[in-house]
Backbone bond lengths (Angstrom), bond angles and torsions (degrees), N, CA, C in turn:
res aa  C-N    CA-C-N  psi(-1)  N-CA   C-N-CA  omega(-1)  CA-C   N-CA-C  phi
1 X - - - 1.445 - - 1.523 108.89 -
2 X 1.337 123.85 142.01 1.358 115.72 -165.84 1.541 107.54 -177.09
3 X 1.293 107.41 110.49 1.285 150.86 -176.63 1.697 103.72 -26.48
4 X 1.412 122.62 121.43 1.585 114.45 172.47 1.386 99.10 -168.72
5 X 1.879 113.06 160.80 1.223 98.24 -165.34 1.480 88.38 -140.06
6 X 1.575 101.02 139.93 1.402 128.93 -159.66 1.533 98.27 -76.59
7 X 1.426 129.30 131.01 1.409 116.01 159.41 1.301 107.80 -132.09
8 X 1.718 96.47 129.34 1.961 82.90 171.85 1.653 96.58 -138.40
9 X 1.323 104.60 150.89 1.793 139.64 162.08 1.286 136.34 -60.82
10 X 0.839 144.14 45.11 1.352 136.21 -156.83 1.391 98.53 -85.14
11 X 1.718 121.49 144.33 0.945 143.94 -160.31 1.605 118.17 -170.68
12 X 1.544 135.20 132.87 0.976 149.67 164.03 1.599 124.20 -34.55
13 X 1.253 123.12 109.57 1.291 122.26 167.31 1.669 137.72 -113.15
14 X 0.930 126.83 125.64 1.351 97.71 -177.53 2.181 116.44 -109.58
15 X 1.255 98.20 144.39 1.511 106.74 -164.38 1.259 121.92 -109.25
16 X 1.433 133.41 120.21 0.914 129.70 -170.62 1.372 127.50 -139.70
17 X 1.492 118.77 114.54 1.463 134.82 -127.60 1.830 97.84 -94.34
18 X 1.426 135.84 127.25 1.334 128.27 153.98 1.273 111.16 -37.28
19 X 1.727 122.35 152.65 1.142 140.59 -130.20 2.000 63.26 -103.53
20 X 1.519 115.44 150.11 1.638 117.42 -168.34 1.780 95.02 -98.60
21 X 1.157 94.18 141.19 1.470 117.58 -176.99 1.622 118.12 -56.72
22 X 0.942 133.88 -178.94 1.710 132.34 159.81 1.672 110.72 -88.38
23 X 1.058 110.44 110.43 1.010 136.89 166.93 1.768 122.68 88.05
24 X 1.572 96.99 11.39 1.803 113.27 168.73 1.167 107.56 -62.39
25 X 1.695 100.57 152.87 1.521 116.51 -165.24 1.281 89.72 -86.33
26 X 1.838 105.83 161.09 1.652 134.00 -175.51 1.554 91.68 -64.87
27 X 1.543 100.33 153.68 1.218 93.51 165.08 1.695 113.33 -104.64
28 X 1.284 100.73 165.68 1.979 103.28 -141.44 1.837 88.94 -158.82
29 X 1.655 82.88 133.52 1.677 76.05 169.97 1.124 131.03 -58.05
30 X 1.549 126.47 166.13 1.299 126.63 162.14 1.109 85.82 97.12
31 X 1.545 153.80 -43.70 1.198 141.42 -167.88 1.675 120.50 -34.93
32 X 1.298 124.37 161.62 1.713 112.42 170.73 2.114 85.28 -115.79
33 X 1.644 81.82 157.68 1.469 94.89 169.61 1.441 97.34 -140.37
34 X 1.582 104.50 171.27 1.812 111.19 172.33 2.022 83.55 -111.39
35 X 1.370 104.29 114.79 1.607 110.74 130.90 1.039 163.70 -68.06
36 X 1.493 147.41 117.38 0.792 159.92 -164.13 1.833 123.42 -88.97
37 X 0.910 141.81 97.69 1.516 140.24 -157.71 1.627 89.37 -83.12
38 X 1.005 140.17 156.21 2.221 145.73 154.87 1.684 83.06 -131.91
39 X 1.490 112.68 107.55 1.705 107.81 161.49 1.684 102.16 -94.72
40 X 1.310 119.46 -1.81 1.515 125.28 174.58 1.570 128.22 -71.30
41 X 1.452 99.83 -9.04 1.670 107.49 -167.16 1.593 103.97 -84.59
42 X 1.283 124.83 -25.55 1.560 127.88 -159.61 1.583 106.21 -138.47
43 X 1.302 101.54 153.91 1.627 99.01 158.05 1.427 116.49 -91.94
44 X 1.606 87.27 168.85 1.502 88.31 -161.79 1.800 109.36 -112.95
45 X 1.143 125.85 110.90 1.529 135.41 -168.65 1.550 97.68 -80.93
46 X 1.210 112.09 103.51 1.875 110.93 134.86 1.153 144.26 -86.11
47 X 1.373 106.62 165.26 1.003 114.29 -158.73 1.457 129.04 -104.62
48 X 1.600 130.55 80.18 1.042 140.45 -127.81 1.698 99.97 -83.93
């Protein structure tokens, strides 16, 4: 047993899905996807 400390971030994203194919399945939970990060679209505010 051994001592560690959990940290998590939560933060705002916004998602935006390819236009859906002819005859692609709904999207449905549980599904897996491959993501893509763009850190080029926005500026980025810190936090002083």
């Amino acid at each position: 047993t051994g001592n560690f400390t959990k940290i998590v971030q939560r933060f705002p994203v916004r998602i935006r899905l390819d236009p859906p194919e002819q005859g692609a399945p709904r999207l449905l939970p549980g599904m897996s996807v491959i993501a893509t990060v763009d850190t080029r679209s926005a500026q980025v505010r810190r936090a002083d």
